[in-house]
Backbone bond lengths (Angstrom), bond angles and torsions (degrees), N, CA, C in turn:
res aa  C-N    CA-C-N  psi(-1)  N-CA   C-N-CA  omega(-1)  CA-C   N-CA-C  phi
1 X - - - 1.447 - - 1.527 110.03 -
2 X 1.138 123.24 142.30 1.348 146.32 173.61 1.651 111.40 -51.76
3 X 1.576 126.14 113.85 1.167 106.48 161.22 1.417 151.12 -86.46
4 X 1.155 128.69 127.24 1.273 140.36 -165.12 1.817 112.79 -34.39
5 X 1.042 112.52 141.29 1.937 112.33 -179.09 1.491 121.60 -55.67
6 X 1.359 99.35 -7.04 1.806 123.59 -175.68 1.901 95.35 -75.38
7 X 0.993 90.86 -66.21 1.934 106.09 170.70 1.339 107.17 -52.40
8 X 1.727 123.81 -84.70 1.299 111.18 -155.54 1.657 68.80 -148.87
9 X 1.643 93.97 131.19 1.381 127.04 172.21 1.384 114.99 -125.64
10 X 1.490 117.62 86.46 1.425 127.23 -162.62 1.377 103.50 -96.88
11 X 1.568 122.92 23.79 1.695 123.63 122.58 1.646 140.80 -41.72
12 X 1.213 74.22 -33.82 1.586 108.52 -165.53 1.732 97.00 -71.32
13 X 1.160 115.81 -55.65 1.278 141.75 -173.06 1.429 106.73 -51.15
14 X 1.641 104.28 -60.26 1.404 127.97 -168.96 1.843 103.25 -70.48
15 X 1.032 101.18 -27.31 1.527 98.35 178.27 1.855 112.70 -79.37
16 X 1.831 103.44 -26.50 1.509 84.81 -168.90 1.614 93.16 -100.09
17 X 1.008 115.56 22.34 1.473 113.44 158.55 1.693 122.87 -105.21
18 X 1.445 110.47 -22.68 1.628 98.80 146.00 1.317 132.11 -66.61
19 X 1.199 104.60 -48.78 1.893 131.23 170.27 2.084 94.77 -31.11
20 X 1.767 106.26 -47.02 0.782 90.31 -165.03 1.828 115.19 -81.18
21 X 1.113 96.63 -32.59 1.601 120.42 -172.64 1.827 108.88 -66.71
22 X 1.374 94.32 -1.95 1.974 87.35 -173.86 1.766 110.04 -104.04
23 X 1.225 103.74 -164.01 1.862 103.35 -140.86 1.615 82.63 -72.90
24 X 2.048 112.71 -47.74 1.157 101.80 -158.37 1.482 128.42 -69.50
25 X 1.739 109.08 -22.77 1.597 105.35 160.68 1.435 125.80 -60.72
26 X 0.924 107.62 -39.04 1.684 115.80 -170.80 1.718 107.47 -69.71
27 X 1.880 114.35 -27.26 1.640 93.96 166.25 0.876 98.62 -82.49
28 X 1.432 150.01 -35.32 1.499 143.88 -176.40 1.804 104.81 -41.75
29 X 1.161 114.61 -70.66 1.340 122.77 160.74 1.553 127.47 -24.87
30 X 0.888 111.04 -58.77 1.556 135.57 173.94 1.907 110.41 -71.13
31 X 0.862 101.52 -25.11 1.547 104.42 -168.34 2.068 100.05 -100.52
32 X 1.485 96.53 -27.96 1.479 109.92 -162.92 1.908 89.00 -98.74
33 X 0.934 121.21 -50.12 1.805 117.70 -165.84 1.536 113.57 -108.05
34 X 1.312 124.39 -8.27 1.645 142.85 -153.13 1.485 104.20 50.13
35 X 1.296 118.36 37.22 1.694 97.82 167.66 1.951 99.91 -168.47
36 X 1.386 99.58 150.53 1.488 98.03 176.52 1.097 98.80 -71.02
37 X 1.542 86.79 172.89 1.632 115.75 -162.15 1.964 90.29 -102.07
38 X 1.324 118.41 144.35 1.180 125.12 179.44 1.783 110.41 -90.15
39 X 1.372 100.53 -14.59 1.535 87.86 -173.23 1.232 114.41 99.41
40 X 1.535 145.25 -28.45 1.415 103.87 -116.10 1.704 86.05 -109.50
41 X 1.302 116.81 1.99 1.671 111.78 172.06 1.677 118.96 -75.98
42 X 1.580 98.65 -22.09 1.780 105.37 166.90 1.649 120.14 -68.75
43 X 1.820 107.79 -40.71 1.217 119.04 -170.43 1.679 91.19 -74.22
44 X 1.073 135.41 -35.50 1.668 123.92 -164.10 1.445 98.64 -85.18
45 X 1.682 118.63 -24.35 1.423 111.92 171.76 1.467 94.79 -47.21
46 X 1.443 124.94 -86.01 1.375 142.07 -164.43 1.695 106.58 -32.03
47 X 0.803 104.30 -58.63 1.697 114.66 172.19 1.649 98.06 -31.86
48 X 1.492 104.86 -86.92 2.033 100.73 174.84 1.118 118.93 -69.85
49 X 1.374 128.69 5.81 1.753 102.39 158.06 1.333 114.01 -91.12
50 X 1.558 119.63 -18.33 1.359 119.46 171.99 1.535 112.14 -65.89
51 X 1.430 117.28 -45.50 1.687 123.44 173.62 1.770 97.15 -66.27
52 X 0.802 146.61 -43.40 1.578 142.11 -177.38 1.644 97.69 -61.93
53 X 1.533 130.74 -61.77 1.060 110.30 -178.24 1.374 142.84 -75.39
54 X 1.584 93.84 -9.23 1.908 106.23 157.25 1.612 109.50 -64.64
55 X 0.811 112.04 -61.55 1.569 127.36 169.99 1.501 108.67 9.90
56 X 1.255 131.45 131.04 1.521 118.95 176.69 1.486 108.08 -85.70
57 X 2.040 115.89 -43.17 0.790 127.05 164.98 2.269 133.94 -50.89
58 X 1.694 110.66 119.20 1.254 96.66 -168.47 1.556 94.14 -80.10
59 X 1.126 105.40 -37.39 2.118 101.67 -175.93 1.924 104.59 -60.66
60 X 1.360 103.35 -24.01 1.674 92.39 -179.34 1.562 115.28 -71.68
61 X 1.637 97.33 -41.01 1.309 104.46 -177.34 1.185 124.69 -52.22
62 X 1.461 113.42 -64.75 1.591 134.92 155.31 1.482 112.21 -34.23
63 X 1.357 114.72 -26.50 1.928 101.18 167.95 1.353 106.64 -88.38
64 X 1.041 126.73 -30.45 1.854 145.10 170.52 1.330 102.09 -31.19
65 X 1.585 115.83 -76.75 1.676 139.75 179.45 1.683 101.12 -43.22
66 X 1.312 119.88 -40.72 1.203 105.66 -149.91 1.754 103.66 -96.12
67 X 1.201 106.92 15.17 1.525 121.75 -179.86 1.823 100.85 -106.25
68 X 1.389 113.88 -11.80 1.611 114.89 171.42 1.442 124.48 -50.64
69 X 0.658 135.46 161.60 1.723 140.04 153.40 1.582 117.29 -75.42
70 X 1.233 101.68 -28.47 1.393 98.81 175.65 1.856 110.20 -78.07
71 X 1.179 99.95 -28.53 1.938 116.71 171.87 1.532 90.56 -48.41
72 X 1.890 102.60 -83.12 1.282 100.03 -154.99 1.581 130.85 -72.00
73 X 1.656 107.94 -4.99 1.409 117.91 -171.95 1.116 119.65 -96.83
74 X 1.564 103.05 -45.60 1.618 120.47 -170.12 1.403 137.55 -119.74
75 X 1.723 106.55 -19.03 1.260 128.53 -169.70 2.069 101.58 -86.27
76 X 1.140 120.53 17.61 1.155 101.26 -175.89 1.289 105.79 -153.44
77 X 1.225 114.65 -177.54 1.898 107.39 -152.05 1.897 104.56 -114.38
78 X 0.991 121.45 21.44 1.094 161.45 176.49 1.622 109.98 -60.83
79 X 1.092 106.97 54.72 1.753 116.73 -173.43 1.934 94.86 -17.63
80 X 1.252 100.98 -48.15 1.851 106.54 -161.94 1.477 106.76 -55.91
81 X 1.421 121.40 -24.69 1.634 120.47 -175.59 1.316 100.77 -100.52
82 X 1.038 131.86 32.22 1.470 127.22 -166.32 2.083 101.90 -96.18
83 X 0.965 111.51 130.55 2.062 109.07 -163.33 1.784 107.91 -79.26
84 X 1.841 96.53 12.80 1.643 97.37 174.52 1.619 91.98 -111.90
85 X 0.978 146.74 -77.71 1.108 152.13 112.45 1.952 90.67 79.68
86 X 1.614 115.05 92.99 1.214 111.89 162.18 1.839 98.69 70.71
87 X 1.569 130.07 12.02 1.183 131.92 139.58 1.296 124.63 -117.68
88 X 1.989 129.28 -20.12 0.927 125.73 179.52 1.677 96.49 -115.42
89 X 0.938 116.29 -44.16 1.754 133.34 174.85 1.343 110.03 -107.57
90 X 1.318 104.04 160.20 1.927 119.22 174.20 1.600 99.49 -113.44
91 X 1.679 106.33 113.52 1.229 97.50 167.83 1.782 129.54 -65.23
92 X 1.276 138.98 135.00 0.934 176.73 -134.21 1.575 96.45 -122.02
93 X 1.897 94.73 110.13 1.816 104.89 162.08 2.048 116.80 -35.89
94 X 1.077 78.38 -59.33 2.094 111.66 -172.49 1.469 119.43 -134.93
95 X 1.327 101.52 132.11 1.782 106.84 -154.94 2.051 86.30 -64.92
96 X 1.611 81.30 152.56 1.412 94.82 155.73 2.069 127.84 -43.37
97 X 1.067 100.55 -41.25 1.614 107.74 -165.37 1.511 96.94 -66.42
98 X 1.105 114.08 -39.35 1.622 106.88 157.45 1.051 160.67 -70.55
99 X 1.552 111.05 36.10 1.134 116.78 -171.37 2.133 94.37 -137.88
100 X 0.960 107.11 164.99 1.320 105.42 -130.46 1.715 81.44 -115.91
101 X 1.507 119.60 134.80 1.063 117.71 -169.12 1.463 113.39 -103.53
């Protein structure tokens, strides 16, 4: 059986692979690394969220997703996976606002 968009919503997927494929990522890319970005970690996302949502299993699926790039790079709030992170900024032990003037 097909899993539900609650499980694996390979919209989600499909969006950060245009996001990635359009003019304004690619100068970001280009301006940030000197070279476009090829894509091809968005397109292999899409690849396993489509096999995750065939999947009969919901615990398989859900381990499927969490092998993405979008899991480990982008999907989480995790200042440290952030794709500026130590190229546009230097992450910081302890935010600035904490330190006592």
């Amino acid at each position: 059986m097909v899993q539900p968009n609650d499980v694996v919503n390979v919209v989600a997927f499909f969006d950060e692979w245009t996001r990635c494929i359009g003019s304004g990522f690619q100068k970001d890319s280009l301006y940030r690394f000197g070279r476009f970005d090829g894509c091809y970690a968005q397109w292999k996302d899409i690849r396993i969220a489509m096999k995750a949502k065939t999947n009969t299993d919901s615990n398989e699926a859900t381990k499927l997703l969490e092998t993405t790039h979008y899991h480990k790079n982008l999907g989480s709030n995790d200042p440290k996976t952030s794709p500026t992170a130590g190229v546009i900024w230097d992450l910081k032990d302890e935010p600035g606002w904490y330190e006592d003037v």
